[in-house]
C-alpha positions in Angstrom: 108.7 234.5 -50.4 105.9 236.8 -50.7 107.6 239.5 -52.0 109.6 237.8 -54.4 106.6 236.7 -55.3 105.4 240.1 -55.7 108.2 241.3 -58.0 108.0 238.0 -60.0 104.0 239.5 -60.9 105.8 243.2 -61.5 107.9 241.9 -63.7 105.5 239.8 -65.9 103.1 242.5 -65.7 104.9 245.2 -66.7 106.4 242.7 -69.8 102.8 242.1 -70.9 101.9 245.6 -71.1 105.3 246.2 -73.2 104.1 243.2 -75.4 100.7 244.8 -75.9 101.9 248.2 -76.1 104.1 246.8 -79.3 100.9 244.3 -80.5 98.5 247.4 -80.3 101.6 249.8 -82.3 102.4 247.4 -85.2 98.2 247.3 -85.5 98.3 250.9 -85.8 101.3 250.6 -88.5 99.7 247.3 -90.3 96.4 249.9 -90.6 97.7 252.9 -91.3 99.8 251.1 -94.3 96.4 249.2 -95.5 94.5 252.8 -95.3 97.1 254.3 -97.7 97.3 251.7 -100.3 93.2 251.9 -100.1 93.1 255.5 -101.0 96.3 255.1 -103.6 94.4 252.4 -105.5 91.1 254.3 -105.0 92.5 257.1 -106.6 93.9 255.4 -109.3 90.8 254.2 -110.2 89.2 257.7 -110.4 91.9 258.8 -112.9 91.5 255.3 -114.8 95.2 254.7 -114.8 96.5 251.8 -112.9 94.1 249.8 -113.8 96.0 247.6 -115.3 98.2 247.3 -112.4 94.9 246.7 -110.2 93.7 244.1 -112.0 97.4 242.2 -112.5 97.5 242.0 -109.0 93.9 240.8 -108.5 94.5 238.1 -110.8 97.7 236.5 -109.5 96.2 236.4 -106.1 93.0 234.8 -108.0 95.6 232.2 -109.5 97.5 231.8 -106.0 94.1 231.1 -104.6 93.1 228.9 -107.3 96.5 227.0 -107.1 96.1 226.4 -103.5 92.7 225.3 -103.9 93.5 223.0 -106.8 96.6 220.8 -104.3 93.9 221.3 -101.4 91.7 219.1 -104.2 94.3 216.5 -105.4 95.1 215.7 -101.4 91.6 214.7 -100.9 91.9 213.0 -104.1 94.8 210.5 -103.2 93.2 210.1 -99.9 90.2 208.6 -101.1 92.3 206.8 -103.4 93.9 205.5 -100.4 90.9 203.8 -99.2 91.0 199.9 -99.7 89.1 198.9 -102.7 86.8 196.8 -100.1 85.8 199.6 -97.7 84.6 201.1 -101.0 82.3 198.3 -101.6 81.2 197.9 -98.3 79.9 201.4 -98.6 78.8 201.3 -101.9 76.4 198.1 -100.9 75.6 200.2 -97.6 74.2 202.8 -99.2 72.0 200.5 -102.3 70.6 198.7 -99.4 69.7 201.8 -97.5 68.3 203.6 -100.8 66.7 200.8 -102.7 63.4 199.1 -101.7 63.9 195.3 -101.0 
């Protein structure tokens, strides 16, 4: 039992070092690619074309952002609409009585 044991560890080590060695390769890839589009939009912007371009894309993430943001608002919205009416009131007098001098 011991060594089957032993070549149960092998086998799960050597498979986490294969996962790593892929993690630490499509890091390498995922940097290498962001590198390149830095220095293609940096040199865009030292000729002054692409501009446009640049600031197209900066402005539909803006809008996806702002979207996202926006239904992230309306959520909370409805869920404090959710709240009975009475809870409300319970919290509303809560607060006058901790606020306002008797």
């Amino acid at each position: 039992m011991g060594e089957r044991l032993q070549r149960l560890l092998d086998g799960a080590e050597k498979e986490a070092e294969a996962k790593v060695a892929e993690a630490e390769q499509k890091a390498a890839e995922m940097i290498s690619k962001a590198r390149a589009d830095a220095e293609r939009r940096r040199t865009m912007a030292q000729r002054g074309y692409g501009i446009d371009e640049l600031l197209k894309e900066a402005e539909e993430k803006a809008t996806k952002e702002a979207e996202k943001k926006l239904k992230d608002y309306k959520k909370q919205a409805e869920a404090v609409k959710d709240v009975p009416e009475e809870k409300l009131k319970e919290a509303v007098a809560l607060v006058l009585k901790e606020v306002l001098p008797e």
